[in-house]
N, CA, C and O atoms as a MOPAC input file, in Angstrom:
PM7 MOZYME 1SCF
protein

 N     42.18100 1   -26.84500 1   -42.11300 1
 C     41.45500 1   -26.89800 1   -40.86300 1
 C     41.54400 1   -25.56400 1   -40.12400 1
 O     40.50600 1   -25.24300 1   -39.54600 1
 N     42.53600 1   -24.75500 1   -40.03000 1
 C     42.69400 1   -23.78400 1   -39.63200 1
 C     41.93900 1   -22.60000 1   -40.16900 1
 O     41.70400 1   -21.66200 1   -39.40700 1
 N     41.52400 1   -22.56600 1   -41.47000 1
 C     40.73000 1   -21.48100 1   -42.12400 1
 C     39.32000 1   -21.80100 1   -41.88800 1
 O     38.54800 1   -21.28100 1   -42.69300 1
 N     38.80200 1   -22.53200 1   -40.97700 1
 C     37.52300 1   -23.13000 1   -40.73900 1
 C     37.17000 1   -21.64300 1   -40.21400 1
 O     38.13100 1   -21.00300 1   -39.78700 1
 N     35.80300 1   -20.96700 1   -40.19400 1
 C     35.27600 1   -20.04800 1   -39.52200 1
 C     34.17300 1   -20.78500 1   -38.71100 1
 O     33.71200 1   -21.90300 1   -38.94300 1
 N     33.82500 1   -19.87000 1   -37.64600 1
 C     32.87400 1   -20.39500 1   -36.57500 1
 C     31.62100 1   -20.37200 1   -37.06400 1
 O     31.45100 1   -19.66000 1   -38.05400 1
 N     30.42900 1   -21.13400 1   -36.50800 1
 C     29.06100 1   -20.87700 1   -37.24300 1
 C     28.28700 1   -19.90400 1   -36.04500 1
 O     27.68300 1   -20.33700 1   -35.06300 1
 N     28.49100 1   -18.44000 1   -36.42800 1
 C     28.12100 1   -17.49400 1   -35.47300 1
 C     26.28300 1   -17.38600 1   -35.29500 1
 O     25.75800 1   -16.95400 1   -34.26900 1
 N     25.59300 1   -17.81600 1   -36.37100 1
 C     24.53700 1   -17.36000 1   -36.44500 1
 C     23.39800 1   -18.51800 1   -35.44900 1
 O     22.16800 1   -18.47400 1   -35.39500 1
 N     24.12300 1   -19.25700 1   -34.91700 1
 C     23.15400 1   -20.14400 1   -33.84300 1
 C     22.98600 1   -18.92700 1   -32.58100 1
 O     22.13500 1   -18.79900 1   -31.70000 1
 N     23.71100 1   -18.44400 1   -32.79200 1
 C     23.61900 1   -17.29300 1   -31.13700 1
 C     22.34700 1   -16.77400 1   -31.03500 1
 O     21.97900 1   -16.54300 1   -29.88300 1
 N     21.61000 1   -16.53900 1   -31.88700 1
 C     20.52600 1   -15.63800 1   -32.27400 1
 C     19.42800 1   -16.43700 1   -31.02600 1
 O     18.80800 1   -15.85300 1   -30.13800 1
 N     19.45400 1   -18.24700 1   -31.37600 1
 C     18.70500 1   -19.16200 1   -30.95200 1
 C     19.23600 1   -19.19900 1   -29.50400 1
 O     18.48600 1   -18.74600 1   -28.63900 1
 N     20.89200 1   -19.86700 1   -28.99700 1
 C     20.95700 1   -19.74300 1   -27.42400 1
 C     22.35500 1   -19.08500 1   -26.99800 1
 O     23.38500 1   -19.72000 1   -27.22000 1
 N     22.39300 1   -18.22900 1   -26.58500 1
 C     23.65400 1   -18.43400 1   -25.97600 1
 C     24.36600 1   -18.29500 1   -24.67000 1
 O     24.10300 1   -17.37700 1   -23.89400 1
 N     25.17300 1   -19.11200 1   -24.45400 1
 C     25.18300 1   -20.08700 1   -23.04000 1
 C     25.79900 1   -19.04100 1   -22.22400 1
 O     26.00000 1   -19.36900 1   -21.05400 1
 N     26.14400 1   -17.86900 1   -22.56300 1
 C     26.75900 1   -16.39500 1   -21.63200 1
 C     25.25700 1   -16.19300 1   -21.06700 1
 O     25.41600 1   -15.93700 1   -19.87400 1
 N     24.54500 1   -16.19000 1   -21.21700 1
 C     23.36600 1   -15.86900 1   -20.48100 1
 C     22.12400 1   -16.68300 1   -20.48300 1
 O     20.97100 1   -16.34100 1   -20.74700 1
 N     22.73600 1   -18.13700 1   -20.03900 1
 C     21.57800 1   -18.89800 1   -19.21900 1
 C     22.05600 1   -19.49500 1   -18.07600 1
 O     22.86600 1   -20.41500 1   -18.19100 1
 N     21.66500 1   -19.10100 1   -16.91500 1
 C     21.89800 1   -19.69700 1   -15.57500 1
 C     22.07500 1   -21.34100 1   -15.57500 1
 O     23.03800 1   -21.79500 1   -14.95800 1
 N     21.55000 1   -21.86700 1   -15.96800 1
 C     21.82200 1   -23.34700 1   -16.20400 1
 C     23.14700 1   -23.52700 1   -16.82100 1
 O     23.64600 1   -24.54300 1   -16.33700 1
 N     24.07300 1   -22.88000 1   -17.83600 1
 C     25.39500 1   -23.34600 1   -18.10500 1
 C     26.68700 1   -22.75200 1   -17.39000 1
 O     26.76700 1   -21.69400 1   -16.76500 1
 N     27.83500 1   -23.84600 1   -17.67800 1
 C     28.92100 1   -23.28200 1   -16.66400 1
 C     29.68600 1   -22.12100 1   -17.45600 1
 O     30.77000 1   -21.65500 1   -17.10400 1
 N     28.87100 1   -21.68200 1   -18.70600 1
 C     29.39000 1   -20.14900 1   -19.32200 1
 C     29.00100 1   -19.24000 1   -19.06600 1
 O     29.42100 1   -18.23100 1   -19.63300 1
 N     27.91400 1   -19.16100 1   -17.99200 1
 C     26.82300 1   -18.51400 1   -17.48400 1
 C     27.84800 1   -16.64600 1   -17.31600 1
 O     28.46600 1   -17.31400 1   -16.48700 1
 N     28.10700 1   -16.07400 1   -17.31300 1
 C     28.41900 1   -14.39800 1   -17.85200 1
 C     29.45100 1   -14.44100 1   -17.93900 1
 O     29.95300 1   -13.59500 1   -17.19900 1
 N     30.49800 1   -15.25000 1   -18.71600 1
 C     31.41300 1   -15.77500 1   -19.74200 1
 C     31.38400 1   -14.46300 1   -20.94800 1
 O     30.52300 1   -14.41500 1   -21.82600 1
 N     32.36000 1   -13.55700 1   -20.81400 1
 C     32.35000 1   -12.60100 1   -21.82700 1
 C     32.97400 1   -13.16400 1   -22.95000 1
 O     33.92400 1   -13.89900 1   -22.67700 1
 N     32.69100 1   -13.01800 1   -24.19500 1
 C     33.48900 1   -13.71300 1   -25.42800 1
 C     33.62000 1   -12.43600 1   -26.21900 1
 O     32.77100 1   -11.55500 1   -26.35600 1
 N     35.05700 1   -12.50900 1   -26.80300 1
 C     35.49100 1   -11.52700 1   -27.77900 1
 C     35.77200 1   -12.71800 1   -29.38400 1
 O     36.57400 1   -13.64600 1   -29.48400 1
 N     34.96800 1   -12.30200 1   -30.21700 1
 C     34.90700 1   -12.85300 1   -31.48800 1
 C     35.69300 1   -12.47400 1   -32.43600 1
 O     35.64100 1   -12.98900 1   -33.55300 1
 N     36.77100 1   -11.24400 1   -32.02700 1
 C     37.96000 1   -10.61300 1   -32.97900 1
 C     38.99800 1   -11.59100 1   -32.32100 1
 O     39.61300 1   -12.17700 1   -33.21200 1
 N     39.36000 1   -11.92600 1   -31.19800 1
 C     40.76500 1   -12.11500 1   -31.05100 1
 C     40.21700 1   -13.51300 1   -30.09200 1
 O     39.21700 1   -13.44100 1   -29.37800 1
 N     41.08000 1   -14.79700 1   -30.22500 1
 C     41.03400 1   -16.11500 1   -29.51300 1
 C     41.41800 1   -15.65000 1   -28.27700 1
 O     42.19200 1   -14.71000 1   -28.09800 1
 N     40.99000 1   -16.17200 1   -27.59700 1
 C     41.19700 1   -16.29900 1   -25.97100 1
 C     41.82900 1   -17.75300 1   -25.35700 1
 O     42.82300 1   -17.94000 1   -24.65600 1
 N     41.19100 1   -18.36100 1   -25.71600 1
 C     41.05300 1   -19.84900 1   -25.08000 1
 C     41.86700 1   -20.62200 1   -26.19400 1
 O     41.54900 1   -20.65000 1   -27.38300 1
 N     42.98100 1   -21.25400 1   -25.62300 1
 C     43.02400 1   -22.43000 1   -26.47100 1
 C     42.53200 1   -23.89200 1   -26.57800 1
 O     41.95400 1   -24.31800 1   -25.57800 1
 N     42.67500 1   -24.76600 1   -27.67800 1
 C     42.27600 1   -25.80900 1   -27.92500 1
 C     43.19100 1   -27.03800 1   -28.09500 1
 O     43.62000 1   -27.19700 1   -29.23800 1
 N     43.62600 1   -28.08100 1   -27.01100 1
 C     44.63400 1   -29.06100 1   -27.32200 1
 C     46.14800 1   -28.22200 1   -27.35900 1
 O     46.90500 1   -28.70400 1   -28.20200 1
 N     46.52100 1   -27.46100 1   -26.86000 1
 C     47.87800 1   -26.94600 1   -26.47800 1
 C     48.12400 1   -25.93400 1   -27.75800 1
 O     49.14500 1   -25.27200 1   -27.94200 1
 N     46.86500 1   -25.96900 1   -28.66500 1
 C     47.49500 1   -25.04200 1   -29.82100 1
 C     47.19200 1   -23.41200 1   -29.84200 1
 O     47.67500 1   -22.70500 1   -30.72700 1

Protein backbone atom coordinates (compact mmCIF):
# COMPACT_ATOMS: atom_id res chain seq x y z
CA UNK A 1 0.00 0.00 0.00
CA UNK A 2 2.70 2.25 0.62
CA UNK A 3 4.41 1.91 -2.89
CA UNK A 4 1.04 3.07 -4.37
CA UNK A 5 1.99 6.24 -6.63
CA UNK A 6 -0.46 9.12 -7.13
CA UNK A 7 -2.51 9.36 -10.44
CA UNK A 8 -0.86 12.78 -11.45
CA UNK A 9 -2.20 13.02 -14.91
CA UNK A 10 -5.99 14.11 -13.96
CA UNK A 11 -4.38 17.64 -13.21
CA UNK A 12 -4.20 18.39 -16.82
CA UNK A 13 -8.37 18.17 -16.60
CA UNK A 14 -8.90 20.15 -12.90
CA UNK A 15 -7.00 21.28 -10.41
CA UNK A 16 -8.55 22.43 -7.26
CA UNK A 17 -5.28 25.03 -6.46
CA UNK A 18 -6.93 27.15 -8.89
CA UNK A 19 -10.66 27.13 -8.82
CA UNK A 20 -12.37 29.62 -6.60
CA UNK A 21 -15.12 27.27 -5.81
CA UNK A 22 -12.72 24.75 -3.75
CA UNK A 23 -11.40 25.01 -0.18
CA UNK A 24 -7.77 24.30 -2.02
CA UNK A 25 -8.34 27.33 -3.80
CA UNK A 26 -4.13 28.69 -3.95
CA UNK A 27 -3.12 25.64 -1.92
CA UNK A 28 0.59 25.29 -3.12
CA UNK A 29 1.47 21.47 -3.51
CA UNK A 30 5.00 20.12 -3.65
CA UNK A 31 4.89 16.57 -5.44
CA UNK A 32 8.69 15.66 -4.32
CA UNK A 33 8.23 15.72 -0.63
CA UNK A 34 4.64 14.88 1.57
CA UNK A 35 3.39 17.64 3.41
CA UNK A 36 0.17 16.60 4.83
CA UNK A 37 -0.46 13.62 6.62
CA UNK A 38 -3.05 10.92 6.38
CA UNK A 39 -4.70 9.12 9.64
CA UNK A 40 -1.68 10.01 12.05
CA UNK A 41 0.78 8.35 9.57
Amino acid sequence: MHQIEPYYNWLKYYNPAKDPQSPFYGKEYNFDQYSDTIYGY
